[in-house]
DRENRO-78810 format. One record per residue (C-alpha): residue in three letters; x, y, z. Coordinates in Angstrom, 1 decimal, m for minus. Layout:
N
@resn: ALA; c1: X; c2: Y; c3: Z
...
//
This chain:
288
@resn: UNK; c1: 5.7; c2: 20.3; c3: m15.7
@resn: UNK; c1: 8.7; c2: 23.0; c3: m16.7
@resn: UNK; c1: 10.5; c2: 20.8; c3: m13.1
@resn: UNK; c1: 9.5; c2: 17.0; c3: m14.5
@resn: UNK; c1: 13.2; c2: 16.8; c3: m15.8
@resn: UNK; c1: 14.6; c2: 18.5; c3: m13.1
@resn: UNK; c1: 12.8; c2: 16.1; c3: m10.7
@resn: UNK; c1: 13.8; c2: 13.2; c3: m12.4
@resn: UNK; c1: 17.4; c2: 13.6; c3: m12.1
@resn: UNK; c1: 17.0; c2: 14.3; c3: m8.6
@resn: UNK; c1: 15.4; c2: 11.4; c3: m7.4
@resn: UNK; c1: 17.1; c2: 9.1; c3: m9.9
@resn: UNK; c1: 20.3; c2: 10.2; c3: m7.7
@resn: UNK; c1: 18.6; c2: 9.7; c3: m4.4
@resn: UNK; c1: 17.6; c2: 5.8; c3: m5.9
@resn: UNK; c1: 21.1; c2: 5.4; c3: m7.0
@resn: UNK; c1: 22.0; c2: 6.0; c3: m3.2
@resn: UNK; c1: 19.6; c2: 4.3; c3: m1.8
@resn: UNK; c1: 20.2; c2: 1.4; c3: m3.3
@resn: UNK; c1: 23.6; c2: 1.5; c3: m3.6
@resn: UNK; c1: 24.3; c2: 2.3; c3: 0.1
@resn: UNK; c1: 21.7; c2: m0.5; c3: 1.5
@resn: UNK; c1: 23.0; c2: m3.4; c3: m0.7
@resn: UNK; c1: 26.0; c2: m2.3; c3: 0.1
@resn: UNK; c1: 25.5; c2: m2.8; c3: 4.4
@resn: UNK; c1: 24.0; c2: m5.8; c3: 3.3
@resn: UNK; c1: 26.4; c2: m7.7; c3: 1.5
@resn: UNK; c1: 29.2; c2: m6.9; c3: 4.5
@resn: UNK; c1: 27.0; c2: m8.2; c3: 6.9
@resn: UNK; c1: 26.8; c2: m11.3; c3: 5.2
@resn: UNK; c1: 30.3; c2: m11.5; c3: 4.3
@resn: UNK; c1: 32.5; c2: m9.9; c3: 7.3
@resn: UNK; c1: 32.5; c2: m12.2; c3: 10.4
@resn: UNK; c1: 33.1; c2: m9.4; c3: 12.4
@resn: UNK; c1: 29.7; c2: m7.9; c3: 11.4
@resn: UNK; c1: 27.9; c2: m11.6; c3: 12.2
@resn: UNK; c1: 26.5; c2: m10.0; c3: 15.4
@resn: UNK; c1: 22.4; c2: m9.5; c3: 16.7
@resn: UNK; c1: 22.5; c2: m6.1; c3: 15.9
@resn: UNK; c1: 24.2; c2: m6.3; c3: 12.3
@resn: UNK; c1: 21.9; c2: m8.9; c3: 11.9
@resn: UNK; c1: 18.8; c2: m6.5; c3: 12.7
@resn: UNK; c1: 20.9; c2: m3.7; c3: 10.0
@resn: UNK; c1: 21.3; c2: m6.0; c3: 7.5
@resn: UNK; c1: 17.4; c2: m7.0; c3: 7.3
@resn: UNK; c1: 17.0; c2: m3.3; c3: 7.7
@resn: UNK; c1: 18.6; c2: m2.3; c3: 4.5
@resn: UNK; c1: 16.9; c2: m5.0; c3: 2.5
@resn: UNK; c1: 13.8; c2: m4.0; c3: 4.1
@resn: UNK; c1: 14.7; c2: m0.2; c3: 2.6
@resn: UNK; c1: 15.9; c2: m1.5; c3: m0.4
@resn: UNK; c1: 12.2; c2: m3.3; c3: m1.3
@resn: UNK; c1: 11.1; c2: 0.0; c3: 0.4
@resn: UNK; c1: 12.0; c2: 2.6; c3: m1.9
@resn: UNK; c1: 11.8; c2: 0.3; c3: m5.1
@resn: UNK; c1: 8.0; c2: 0.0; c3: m5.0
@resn: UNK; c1: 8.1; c2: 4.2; c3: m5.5
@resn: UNK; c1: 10.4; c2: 5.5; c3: m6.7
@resn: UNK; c1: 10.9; c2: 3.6; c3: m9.9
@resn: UNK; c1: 6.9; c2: 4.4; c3: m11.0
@resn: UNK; c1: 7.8; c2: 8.0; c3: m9.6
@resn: UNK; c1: 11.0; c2: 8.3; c3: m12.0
@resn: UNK; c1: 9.2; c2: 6.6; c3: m14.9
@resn: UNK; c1: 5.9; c2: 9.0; c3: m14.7
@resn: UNK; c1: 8.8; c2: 12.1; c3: m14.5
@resn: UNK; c1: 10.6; c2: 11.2; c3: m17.0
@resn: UNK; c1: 7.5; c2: 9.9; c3: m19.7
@resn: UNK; c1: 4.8; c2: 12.1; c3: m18.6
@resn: UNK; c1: 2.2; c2: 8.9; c3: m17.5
@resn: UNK; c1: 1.0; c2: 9.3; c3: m14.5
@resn: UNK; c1: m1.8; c2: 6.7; c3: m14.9
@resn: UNK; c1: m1.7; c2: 3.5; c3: m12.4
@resn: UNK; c1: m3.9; c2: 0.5; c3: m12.8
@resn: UNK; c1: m6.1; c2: m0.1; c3: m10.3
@resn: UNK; c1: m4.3; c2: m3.7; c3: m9.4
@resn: UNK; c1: m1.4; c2: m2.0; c3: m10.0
@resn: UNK; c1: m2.4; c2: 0.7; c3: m7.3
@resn: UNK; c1: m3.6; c2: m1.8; c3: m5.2
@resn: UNK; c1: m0.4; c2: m4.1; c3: m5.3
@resn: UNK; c1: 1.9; c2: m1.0; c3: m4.5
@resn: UNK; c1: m0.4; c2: m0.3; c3: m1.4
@resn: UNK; c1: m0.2; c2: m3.7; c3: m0.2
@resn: UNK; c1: 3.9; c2: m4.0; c3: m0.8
@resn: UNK; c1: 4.5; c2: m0.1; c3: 0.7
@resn: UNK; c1: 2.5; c2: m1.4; c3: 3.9
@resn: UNK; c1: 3.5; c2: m4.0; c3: 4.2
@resn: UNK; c1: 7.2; c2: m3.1; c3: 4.2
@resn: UNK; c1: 6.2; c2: 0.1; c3: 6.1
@resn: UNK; c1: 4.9; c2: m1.6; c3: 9.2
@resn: UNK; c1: 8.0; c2: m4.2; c3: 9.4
@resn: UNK; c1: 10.1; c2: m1.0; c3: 9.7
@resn: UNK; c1: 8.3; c2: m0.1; c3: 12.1
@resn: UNK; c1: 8.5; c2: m3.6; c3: 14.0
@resn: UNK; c1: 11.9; c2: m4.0; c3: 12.9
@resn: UNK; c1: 12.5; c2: m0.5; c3: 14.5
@resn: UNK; c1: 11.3; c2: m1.3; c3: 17.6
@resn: UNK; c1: 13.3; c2: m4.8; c3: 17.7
@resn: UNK; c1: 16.2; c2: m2.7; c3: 17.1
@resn: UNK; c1: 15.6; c2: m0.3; c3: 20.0
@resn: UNK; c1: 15.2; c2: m3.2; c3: 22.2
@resn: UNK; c1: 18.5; c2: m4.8; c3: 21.4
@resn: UNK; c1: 20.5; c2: m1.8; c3: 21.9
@resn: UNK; c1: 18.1; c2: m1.6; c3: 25.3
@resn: UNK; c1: 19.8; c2: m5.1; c3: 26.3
@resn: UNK; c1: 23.1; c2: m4.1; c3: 25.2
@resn: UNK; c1: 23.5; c2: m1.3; c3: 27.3
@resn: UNK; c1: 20.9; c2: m1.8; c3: 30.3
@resn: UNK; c1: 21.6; c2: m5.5; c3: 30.5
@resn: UNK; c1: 25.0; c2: m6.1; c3: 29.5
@resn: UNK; c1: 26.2; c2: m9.1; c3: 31.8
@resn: UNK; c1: 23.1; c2: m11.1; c3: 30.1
@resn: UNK; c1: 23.3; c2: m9.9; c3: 26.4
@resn: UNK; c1: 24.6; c2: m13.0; c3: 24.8
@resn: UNK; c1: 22.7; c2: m14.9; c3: 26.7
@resn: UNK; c1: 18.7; c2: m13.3; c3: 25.8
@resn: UNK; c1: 20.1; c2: m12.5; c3: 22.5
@resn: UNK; c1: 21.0; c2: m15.4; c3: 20.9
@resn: UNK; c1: 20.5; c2: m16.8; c3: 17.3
@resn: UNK; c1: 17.4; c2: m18.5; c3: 17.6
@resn: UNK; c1: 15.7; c2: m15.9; c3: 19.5
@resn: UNK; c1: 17.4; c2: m13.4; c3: 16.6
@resn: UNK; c1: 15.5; c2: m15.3; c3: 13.8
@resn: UNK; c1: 12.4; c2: m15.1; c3: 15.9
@resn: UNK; c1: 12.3; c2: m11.3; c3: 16.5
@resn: UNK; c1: 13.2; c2: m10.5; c3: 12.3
@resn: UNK; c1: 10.5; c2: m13.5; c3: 11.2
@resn: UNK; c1: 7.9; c2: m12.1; c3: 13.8
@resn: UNK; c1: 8.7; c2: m8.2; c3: 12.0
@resn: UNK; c1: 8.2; c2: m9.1; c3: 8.7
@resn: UNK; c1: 4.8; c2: m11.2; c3: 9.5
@resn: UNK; c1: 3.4; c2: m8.5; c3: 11.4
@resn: UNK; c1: 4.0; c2: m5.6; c3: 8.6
@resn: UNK; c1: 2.4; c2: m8.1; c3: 6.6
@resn: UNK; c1: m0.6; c2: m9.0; c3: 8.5
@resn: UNK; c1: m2.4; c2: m5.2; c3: 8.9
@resn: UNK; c1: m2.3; c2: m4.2; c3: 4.7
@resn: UNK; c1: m3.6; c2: m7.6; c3: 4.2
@resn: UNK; c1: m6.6; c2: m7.3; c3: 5.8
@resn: UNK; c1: m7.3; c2: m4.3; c3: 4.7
@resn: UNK; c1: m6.3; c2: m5.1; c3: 0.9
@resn: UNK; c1: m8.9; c2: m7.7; c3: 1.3
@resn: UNK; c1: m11.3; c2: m5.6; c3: 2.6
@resn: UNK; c1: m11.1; c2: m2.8; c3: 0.0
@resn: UNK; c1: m10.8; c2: m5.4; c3: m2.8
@resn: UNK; c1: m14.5; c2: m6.1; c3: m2.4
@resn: UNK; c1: m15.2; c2: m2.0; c3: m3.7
@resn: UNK; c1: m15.0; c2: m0.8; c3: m7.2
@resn: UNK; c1: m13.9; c2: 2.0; c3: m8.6
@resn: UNK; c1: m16.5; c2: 3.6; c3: m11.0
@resn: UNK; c1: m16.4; c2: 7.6; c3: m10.0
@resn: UNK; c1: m13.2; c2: 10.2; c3: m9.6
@resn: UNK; c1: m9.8; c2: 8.3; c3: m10.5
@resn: UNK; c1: m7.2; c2: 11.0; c3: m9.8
@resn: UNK; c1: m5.0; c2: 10.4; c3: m6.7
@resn: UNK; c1: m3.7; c2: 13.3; c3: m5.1
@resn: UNK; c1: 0.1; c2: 11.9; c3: m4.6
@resn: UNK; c1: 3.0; c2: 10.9; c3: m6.0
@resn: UNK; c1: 2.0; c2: 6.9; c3: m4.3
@resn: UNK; c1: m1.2; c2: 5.0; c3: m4.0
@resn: UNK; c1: m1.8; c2: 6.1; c3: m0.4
@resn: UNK; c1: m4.6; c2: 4.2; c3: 1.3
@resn: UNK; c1: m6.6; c2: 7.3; c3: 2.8
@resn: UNK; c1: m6.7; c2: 8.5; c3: m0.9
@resn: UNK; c1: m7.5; c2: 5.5; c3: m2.4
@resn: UNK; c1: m10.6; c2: 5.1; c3: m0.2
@resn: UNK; c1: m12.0; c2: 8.4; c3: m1.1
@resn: UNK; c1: m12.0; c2: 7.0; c3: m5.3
@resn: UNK; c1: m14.1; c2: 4.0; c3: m4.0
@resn: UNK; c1: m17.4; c2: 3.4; c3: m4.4
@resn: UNK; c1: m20.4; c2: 2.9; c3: m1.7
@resn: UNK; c1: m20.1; c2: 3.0; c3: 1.6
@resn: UNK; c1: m16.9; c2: 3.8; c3: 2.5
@resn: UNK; c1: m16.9; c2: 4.9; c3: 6.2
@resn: UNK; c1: m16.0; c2: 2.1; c3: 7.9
@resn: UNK; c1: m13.3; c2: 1.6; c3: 5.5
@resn: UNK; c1: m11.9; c2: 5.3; c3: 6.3
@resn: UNK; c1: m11.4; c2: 4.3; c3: 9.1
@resn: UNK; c1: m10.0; c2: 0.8; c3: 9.1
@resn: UNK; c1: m6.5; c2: 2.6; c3: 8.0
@resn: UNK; c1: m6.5; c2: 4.6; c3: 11.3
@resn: UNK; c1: m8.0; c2: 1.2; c3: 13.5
@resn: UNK; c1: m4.8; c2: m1.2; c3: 11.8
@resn: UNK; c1: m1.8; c2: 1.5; c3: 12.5
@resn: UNK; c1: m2.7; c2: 1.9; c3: 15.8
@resn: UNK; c1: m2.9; c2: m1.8; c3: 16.5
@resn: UNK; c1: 0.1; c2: m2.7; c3: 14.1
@resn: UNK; c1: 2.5; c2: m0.1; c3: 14.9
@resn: UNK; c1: 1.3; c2: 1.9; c3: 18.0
@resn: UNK; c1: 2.7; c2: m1.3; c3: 20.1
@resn: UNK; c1: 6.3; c2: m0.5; c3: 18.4
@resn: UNK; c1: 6.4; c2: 2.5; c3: 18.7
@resn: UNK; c1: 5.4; c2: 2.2; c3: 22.6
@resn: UNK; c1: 8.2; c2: 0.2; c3: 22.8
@resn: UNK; c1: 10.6; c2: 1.6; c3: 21.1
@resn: UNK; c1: 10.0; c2: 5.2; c3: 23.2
@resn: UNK; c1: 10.4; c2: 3.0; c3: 26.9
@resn: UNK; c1: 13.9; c2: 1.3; c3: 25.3
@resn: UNK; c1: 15.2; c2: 4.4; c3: 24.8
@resn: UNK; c1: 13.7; c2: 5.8; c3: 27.8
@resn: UNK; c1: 15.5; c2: 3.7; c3: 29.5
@resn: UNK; c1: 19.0; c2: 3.7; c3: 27.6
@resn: UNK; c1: 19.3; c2: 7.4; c3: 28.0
@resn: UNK; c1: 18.7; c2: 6.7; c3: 31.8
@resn: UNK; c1: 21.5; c2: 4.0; c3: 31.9
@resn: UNK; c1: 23.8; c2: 6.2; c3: 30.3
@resn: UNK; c1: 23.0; c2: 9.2; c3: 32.7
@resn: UNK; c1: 23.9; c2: 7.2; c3: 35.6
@resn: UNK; c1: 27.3; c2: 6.0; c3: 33.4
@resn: UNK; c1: 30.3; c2: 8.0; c3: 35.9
@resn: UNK; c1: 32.8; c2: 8.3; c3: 32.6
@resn: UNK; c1: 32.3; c2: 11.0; c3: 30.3
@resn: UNK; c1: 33.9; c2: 8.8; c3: 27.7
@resn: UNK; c1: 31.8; c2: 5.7; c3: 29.1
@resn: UNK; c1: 28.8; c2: 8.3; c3: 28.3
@resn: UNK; c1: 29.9; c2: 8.8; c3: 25.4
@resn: UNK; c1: 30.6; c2: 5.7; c3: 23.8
@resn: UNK; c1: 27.4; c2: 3.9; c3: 25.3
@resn: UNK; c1: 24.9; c2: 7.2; c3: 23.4
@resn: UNK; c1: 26.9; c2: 6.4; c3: 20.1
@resn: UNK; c1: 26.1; c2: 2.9; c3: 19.6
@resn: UNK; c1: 22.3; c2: 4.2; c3: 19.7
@resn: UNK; c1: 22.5; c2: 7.8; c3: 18.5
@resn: UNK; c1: 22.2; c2: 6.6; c3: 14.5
@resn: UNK; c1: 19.6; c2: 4.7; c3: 15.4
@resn: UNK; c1: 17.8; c2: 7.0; c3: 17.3
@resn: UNK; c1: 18.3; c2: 9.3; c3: 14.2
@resn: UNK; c1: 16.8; c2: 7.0; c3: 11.8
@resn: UNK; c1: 13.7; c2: 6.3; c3: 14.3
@resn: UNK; c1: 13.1; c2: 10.1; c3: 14.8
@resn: UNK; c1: 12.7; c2: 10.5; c3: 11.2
@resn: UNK; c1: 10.6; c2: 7.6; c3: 10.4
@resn: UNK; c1: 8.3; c2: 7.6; c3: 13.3
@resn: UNK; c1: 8.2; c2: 11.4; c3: 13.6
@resn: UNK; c1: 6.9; c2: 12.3; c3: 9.6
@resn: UNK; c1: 4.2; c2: 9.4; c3: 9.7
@resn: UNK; c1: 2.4; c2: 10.8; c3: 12.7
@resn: UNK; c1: 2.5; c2: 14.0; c3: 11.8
@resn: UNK; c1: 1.2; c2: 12.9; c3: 8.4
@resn: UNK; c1: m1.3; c2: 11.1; c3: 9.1
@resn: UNK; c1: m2.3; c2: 13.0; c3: 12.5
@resn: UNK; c1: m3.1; c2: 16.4; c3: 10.5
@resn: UNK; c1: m6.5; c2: 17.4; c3: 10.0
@resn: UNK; c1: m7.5; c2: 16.1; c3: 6.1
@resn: UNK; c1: m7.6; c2: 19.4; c3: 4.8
@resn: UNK; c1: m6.7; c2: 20.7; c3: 1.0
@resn: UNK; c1: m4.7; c2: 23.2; c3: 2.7
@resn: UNK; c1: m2.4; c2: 20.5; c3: 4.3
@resn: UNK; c1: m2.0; c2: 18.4; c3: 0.8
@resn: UNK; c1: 1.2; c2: 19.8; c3: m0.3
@resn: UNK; c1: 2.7; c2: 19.6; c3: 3.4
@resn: UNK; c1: 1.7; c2: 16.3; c3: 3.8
@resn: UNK; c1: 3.5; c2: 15.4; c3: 0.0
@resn: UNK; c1: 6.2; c2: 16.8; c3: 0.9
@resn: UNK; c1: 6.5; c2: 15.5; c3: 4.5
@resn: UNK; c1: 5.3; c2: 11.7; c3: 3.0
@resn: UNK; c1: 9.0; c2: 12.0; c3: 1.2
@resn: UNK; c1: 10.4; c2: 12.0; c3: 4.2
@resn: UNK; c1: 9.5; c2: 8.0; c3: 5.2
@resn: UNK; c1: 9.7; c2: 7.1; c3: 1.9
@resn: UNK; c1: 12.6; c2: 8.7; c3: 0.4
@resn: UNK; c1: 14.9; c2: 10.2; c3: 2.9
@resn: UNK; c1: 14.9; c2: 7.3; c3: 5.5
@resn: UNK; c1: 16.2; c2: 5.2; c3: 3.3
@resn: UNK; c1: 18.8; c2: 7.3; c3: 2.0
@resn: UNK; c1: 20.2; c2: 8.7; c3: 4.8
@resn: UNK; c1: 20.0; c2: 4.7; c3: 6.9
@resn: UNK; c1: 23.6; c2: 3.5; c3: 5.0
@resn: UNK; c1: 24.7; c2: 6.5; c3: 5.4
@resn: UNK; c1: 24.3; c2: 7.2; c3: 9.3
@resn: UNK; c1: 25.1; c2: 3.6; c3: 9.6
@resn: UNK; c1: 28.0; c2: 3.5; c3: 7.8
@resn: UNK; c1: 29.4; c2: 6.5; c3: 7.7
@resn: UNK; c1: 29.3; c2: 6.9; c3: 11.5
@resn: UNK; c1: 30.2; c2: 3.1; c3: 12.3
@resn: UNK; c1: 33.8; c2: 2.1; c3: 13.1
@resn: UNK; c1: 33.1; c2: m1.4; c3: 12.7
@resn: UNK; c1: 31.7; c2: m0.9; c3: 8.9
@resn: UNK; c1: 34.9; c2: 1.4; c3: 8.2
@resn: UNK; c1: 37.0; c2: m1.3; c3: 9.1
@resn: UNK; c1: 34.9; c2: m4.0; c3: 6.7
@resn: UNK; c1: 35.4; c2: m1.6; c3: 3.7
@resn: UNK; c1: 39.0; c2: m1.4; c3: 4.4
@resn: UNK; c1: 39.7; c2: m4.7; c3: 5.1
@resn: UNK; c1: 40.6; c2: m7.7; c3: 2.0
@resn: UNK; c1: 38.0; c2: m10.3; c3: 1.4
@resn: UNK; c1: 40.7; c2: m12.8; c3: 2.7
@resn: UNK; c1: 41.3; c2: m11.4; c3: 6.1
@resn: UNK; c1: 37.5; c2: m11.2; c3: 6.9
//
């Protein structure tokens, strides 16, 4: 409690950021021609993505900080699990969709423009955002048929689903592990195919003869690579740890990580590290 102020301040700075930095990507890439490319495209649903992201946390973290009530409705609860899944598993799509353009760009330059063009664009970002959708609906539909009449204390700073199905009451077994059965359906695919692209793009650029070839090739997917470690790499070890109390602070404070950090640190190893944004910052609104 003596750290609630403390804490506030913190991750009132780290929204400020967040939301600052994404809107930020995404108003050049609507506005700078030079940014009107497939993988800008794939960035700038990326950062609204994050910015929907962090905003259905953060601001009930910052408000239960900052008043002391950390009491949650249960439709409340249940709508922030539905909109953090949902958003969670198109990152993950959007992600891999990513990983696979940069896999064309560099693996298959000579037919780039060609496979990626606008229609198939809109395809791949409408197809990420359905399927993120798809898994927490059926399971918000499934856990909408319990009630809650026994504990009502949730062990996190979010309405996690794992948690939420413990406070439920009756049978809950199958529903433990309906969670578990949709992620690896939803997002195991992604993430499969997301680890071959890269697979392959650090191959490509091994067989590269120029240094500075090598070079300029592994930065155009380093940042992303970055982004993807982080994401990918804190959920599984999250949710892959044994469920015991021992592990509940570590999990907390690893759970930050996909749902605070990553979208933080996206505008800033996007934009910070890109040439291309650089020169839309710098340039007037008439010459772009």
């Amino acid at each position: 409690p003596e750290l609630q102020i403390l804490l506030f301040l913190l991750f009132l700075v780290f929204y400020i950021a967040t939301m600052a930095g994404n809107v930020l990507i995404v108003v050049l890439v609507v506005t700078d021609q030079h940014l009107h490319t497939p993988m800008y495209f794939f960035l700038g649903n990326l950062s609204f993505l994050e910015t929907c992201y962090t905003s259905t946390i953060l601001p009930k973290m910052l408000a239960s900080l900052l008043t002391g009530d950390q009491t949650i409705s249960v439709s409340g609860c249940l709508a922030q699990l539905f909109f953090f899944g949902s958003l969670a598993g198109t990152e993950c799509c959007l992600l891999a969709v990513m990983s696979y353009d940069r896999y064309l760009a560099i693996c298959k330059p000579l037919h780039y423009s060609v496979l990626m063009n606008i229609r198939f664009c809109l395809q791949l970002a409408a197809g990420s955002w359905v399927n993120g959708s798809l898994a927490t609906t059926i399971f918000i539909l499934f856990m909408s048929q319990f009630m809650f009449c026994g504990p009502n204390e949730i062990d996190h700073f979010y309405c996690d689903s794992g948690l939420l199905v413990n406070l439920a009451c009756g049978d809950t077994h199958l529903m433990a592990l309906l969670p578990s059965v949709l992620a690896c359906v939803f997002t195991l695919p992604p993430f499969l195919l997301t680890l071959t692209s890269y697979v392959c793009i650090i191959t490509t650029i091994l067989r590269i003869p120029s240094i500075t070839g090598r070079q300029k090739a592994f930065s155009t997917c380093s940042s992303h690579l970055i982004v993807v470690t982080i994401f990918y790499g804190t959920i599984m070890i999250v949710y892959m740890l044994p469920k015991h109390d021992t592990l509940r602070v570590l999990k907390k404070a690893l759970s930050l990580c996909y749902t605070v950090l990553t979208p933080l640190v996206n505008p800033l190893i996007y934009s910070l590290r890109n040439r291309d944004f650089q020169e839309a910052l710098i340039l007037k609104p008439s010459e772009r």
